[in-house]
C-alpha positions in Angstrom: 38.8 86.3 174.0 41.8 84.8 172.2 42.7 89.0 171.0 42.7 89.9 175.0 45.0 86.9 176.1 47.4 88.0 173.6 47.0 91.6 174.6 47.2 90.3 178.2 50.6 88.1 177.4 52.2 90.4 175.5 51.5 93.8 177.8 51.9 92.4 180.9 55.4 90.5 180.2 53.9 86.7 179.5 56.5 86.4 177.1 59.4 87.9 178.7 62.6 86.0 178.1 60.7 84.2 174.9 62.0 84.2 171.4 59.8 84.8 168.4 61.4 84.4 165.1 59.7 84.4 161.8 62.1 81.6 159.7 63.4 82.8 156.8 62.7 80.8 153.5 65.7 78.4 153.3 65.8 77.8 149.8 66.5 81.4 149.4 69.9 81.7 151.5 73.2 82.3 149.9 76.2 80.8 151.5 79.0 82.8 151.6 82.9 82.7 153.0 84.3 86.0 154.7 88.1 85.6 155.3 89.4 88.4 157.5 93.1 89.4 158.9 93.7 90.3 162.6 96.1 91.6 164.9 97.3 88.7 167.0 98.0 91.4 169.8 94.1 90.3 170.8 93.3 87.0 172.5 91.2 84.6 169.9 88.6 84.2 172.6 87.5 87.9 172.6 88.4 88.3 168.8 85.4 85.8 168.3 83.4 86.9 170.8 83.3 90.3 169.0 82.8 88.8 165.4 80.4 86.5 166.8 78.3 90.0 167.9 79.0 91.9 165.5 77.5 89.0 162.9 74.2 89.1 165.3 73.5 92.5 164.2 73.2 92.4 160.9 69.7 91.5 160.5 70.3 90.2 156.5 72.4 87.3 158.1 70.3 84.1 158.8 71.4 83.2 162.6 70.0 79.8 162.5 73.0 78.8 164.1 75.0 77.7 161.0 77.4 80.7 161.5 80.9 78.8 161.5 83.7 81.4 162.9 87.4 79.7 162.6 90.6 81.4 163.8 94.0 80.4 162.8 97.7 82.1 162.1 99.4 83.0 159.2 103.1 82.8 158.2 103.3 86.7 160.1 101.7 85.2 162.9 98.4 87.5 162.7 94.9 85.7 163.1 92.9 84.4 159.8 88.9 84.5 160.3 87.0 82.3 158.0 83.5 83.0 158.5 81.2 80.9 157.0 77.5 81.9 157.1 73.8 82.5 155.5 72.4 85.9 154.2 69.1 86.4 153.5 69.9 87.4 149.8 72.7 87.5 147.4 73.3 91.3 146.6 74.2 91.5 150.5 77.2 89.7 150.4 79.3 92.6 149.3 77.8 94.6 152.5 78.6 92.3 155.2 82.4 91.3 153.8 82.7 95.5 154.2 80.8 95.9 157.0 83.1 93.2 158.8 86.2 94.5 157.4 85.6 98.1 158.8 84.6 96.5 162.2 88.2 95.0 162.3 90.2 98.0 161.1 88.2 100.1 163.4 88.1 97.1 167.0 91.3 95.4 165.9 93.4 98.9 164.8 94.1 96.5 161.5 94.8 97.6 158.0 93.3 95.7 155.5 
């Protein structure tokens, strides 16, 4: 009975609008600090809005809601992203700074 209810829940759209998220072992994320140069010729809203995305699709990042997106201005009046935020391991650290630098050189039209 309890296998058809699920069947029945899941099929016909009983958990539509429902998140189901296996945690991911805490003790096991690595911290790690992305800094990031953008254009200012962008307003900060949509800059962050588009980070923020762009961090929700990479599944190795722990979205727990400890993702901490700053923006401020340098000297030459460009934006400065610190991104603090949680990956599932280590060795994916290197990915995500690249993956997030080539997602502002190719959005932002920014040389890094």
């Amino acid at each position: 009975m309890l296998t058809f209810l699920y069947y029945f829940q899941v099929c016909s759209g009983g958990l539509t609008n429902q998140k189901i998220v296996k945690p991911a072992e805490t003790s096991n994320w690595t911290e790690h600090l992305i800094r990031l140069k953008i254009s200012s010729a962008y307003p900060s809203e949509t800059i962050q809005n588009m980070l923020r995305v762009r961090i929700l699709e990479m599944p190795w990042i722990v979205s727990d809601g400890s993702t901490a997106l700053k923006l401020t201005r340098d000297e030459s009046d460009n934006y400065l992203a610190e991104i603090h935020l949680h990956l599932l391991r280590p060795e994916m650290a290197v990915k995500t700074e690249e993956n997030l630098q080539v997602f502002v050189r190719e959005v932002f039209c920014v040389k890094i």
